[in-house]
Each structure stands twice: as structure tokens, then as C-alpha cells.
N, C-alpha and C positions, 0 to 999 in steps of 0.2 A: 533366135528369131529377131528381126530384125524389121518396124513398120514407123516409116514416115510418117508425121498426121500433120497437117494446120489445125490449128486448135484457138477458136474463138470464146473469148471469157466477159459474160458482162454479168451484171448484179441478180439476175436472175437465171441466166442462160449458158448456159455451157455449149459450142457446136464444136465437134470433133469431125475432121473430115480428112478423108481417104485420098490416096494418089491414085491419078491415072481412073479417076471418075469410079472410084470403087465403092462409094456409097459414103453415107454421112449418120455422125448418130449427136441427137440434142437432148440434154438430160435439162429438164425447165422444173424447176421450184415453184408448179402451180399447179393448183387444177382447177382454173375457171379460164374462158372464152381460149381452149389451146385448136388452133388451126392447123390440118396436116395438107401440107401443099400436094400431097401423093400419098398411096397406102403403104400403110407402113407395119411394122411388127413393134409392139409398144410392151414398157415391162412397168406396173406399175408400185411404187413404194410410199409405205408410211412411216413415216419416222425413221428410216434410212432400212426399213425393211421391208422385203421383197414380199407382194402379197398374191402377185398378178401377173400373168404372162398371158398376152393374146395378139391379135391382128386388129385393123382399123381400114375403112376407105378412106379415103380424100376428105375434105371438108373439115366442119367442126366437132371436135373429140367430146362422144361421150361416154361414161362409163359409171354402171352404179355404185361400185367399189368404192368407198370410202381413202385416197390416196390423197399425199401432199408432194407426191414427185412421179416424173415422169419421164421416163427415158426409151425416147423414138429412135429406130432404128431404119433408116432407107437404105437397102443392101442395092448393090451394081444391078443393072438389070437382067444379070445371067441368073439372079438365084430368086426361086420362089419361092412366096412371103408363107404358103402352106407347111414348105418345108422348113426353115428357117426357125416357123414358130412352133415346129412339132422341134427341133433341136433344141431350142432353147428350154420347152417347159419338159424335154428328160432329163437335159444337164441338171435344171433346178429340184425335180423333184429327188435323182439321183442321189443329190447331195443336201436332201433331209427338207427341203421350205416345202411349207404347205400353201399350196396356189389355193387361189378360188376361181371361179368362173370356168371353170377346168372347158376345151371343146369335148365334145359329146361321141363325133367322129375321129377317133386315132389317123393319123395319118400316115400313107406306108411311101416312104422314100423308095423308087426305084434305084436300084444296084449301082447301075453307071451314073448316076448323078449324086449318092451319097458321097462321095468323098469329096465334092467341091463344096455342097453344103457344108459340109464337116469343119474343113477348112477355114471358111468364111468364119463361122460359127464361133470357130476357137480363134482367130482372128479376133473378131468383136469381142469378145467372155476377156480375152487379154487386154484389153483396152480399157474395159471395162473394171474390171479388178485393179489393173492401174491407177486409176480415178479414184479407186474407193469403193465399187461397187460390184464383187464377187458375188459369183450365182452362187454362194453357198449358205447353209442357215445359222441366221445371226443366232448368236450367244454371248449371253454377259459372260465379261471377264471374270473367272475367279477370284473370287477373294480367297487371299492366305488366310490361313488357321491364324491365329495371335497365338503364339509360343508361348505355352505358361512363363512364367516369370520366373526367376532360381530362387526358392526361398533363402529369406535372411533371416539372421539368427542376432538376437541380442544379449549380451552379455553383461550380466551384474552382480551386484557385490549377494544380492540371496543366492544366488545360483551357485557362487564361487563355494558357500556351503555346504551344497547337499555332494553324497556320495552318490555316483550311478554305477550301473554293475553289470556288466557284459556274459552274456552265457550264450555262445554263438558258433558256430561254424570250427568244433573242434577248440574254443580259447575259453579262458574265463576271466575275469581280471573286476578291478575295481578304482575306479574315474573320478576327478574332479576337475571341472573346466574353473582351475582356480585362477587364472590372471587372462586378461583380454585374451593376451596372442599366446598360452599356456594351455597344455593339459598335463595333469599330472596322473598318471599313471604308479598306481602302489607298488611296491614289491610283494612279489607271490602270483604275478598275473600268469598263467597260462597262455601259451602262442599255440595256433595251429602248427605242426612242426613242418608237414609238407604240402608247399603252394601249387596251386592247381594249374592244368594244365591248356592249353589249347588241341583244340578235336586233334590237328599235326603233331603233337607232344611236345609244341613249345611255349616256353613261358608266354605269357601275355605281359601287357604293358604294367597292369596292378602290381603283379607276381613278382615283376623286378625293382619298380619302386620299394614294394615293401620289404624286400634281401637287402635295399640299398640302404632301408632306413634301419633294416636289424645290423648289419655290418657299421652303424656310425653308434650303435649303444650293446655290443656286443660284448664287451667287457663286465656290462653288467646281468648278462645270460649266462644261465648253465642248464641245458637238457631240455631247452626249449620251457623254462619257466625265469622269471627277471627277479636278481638276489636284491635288488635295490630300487627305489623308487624313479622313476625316468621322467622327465621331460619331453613331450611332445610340442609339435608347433598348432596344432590343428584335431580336429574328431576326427576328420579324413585320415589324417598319419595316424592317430590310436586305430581305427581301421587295419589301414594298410600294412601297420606293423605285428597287428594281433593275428589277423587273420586274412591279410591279402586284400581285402577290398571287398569288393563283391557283391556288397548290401548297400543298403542305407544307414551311414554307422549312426547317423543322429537318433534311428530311432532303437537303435541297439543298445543305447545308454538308455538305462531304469533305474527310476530310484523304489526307495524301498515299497514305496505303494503304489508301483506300477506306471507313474508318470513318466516322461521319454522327455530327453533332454530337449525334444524338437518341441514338445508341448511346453516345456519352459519355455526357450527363450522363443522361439520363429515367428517374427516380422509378419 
């Protein structure tokens, strides 16, 4: 769709006007001494929201509605201002705004002239909506959730101390986060020996990391238990290499009284 307008802009006045003498619509930022040259079908807004949809005569605009804007419509003189404003307050309440001042008598569009109202109608509503001004009900924008944060974990020379001790998902083993970017992993640890599968029967992402991390220390595996103490880089990898991932290894690590290596160190 495709509609020509001259389009007048001054500090308080907006006037959009139609070719071919198709009517004219003024949206004015007041509501004191507003003059209507001819009757018109008026919508009115507070704080950029639609509260009011009615008709007006000629002269000076009154209305007890509490509004700071005002947006007059004078359609062509083929379309009646009865109809026009029974269109506009379905469109509105259609799509959720609650009017006030509602009229009392519904009004029934005959047959053969609904569809030029119609027309008009979504003519102006497009014009409209252009501007900034959609017959539909306002709503504040969403706000996003704030995504927890990823806990941090800190690492020091008491912690490098203590033993913690996994009994988990098939594995068992016995941990110390002894240097920053170390874990040390004892000999004797018990692995899950087989990694779980996806609903399809195939590996998952965890499932292959952790094959990839047992195949780089697999020399010191026999029977799915480790003859020798190992090196990890991370709790993640002691995870992934025990038992595939799966959990939360932070809090998988226990020391002998029950404290969780996350209640050590986490930020």
C-alpha cells in the first residue's frame, strides 16, 4: 500500500493531509482552548496512551477525560463520522485498550457501505501507527531477567591442603586442587567405565571430551581404575574424565566433613 500525504510539523501541531481532498488528521499536544473547524471523530491520549475514542461538533473541544493529546480526524465527506468512530473504538478495543466514555448506542454499519469505511479506517490506523500512534494497548517493554553470574572460585595455599573425595555417578576417587591451574587426582580413582548416551544413541558433547581427556592419560588406566596419580587442568576435567560431566563437579568434591570444594573457595 502505497498513500501520498503533505505532512505539516510545528512545535505543537502535527497536520497530516490526504490527496485528492480525502480528509485530514491533526494530532495537537494540548488540551486547553482546541477549536474544531468541522465535526470530527477525535481519539484521545495520555501520556502517549490511548484512553478515548469519540465524535465531536464543530466549535470548541470539550471533554471531561483527563488527556494531554489529541488526535482529530476529518475523513472525506463520503464517510460518516457515526461509522468511522464505531470502527475505530472495535479496532481499539479489539486489540486490548480500555476506552472510557464508551457510546451507549452500538452502531450497525449497513452492508454496502462497510467496506469503504473499512478501508478509510485502515488507511488512517496506517498513518497512524506510522507516526507512532497504534490503536493497540500500550505495554512496557520487558525487562530481561539479569542472568546469574557464573560463579568464581578462588584458589589458595589452605585449600591446596585439604583432600576432597568424589563418590558419584558410578566413579570414586580422591582430589586435591593443589596448584592454581592443577588438580591432582590420586592413583586408585575409579572411572565410570561407560559414558552415557543421547535419547538417538549418540555420544554427547561431555561424553567425547571426556574419551578425549581419558585417551591423553590412558597409559596410566587399567580396567577403568588410574595406577598412577594424574594431572588435570581443571574440577571440569576431573569431572569429565571420572565420570563424563553431567553434574556440578564443584560440588562433588567433599572433604572429610562434608564441606564442598564450592563452599571453599566460590567468589
Amino acid at each position: 500500500m502505497e498513500i501520498n500525504l503533505s505532512v505539516l510539523i510545528t512545535e505543537a501541531k502535527t497536520t497530516i493531509t490526504f490527496p485528492n481532498n480525502h480528509g485530514q488528521i491533526n494530532i495537537i499536544d494540548s488540551n486547553k482552548e482546541i477549536t474544531l473547524d468541522q465535526p470530527a471523530v477525535y481519539i484521545l491520549l495520555k501520556d502517549n496512551v490511548i484512553i478515548s475514542i469519540g465524535k465531536s461538533a464543530a466549535g470548541n473541544f470539550q471533554n471531561d477525560v483527563d488527556f494531554n493529546k489529541i488526535i482529530i480526524v476529518n475523513p472525506s465527506w463520503d464517510i460518516e463520522l457515526d461509522y468511522l468512530e464505531h470502527q475505530f473504538i472495535t479496532e481499539a478495543t479489539a486489540n486490548g485498550i480500555t476506552l472510557t466514555n464508551l457510546p451507549e448506542i452500538e452502531t450497525k454499519i449497513p452492508a454496502n457501505y462497510e467496506k469503504t469505511v473499512t478501508t478509510y479506517k485502515d488507511d488512517v490506523l496506517l498513518v497512524l501507527e506510522t507516526f507512532g500512534y497504534p490503536l493497540k494497548r500500550h505495554e512496557e517493554p520487558k525487562k530481561e531477567k539479569a542472568k546469574p553470574a557464573k560463579a568464581r572460585h578462588k584458589w589458595t595455599k589452605e585449600v591446596s591442603q585439604i583432600e576432597f573425595f568424589i563418590d558419584t555417578r558410578d566413579s570414586k576417587a580422591t582430589a586435591l586442587w593443589h596448584k592454581r591451574n592443577e588438580m591432582l587426582l590420586k592413583a586408585g580413582a575409579t572411572m565410570m567405565a561407560t559414558p552415557p548416551l543421547n535419547k538417538d544413541g549418540s555420544l554427547g558433547f561431555s561424553a567425547k571430551m571426556g574419551q578425549r581427556i581419558r585417551e591423553d592419560h590412558k597409559d596410566k588406566v587399567k580396567n577403568f581404575v588410574t595406577t598412577e596419580d594424574i594431572i588435570l587442568k581443571s574440577v571440569n576435567e576431573v569431572g569429565l574424565f571420572l565420570y563424563f560431566g553431567g553434574t556440578n563437579s564443584w560440588l562433588e568434591l567433599i572433604d572429610a566433613n562434608g564441606k564442598t570444594l564450592n563452599e571453599w573457595t566460590v567468589v
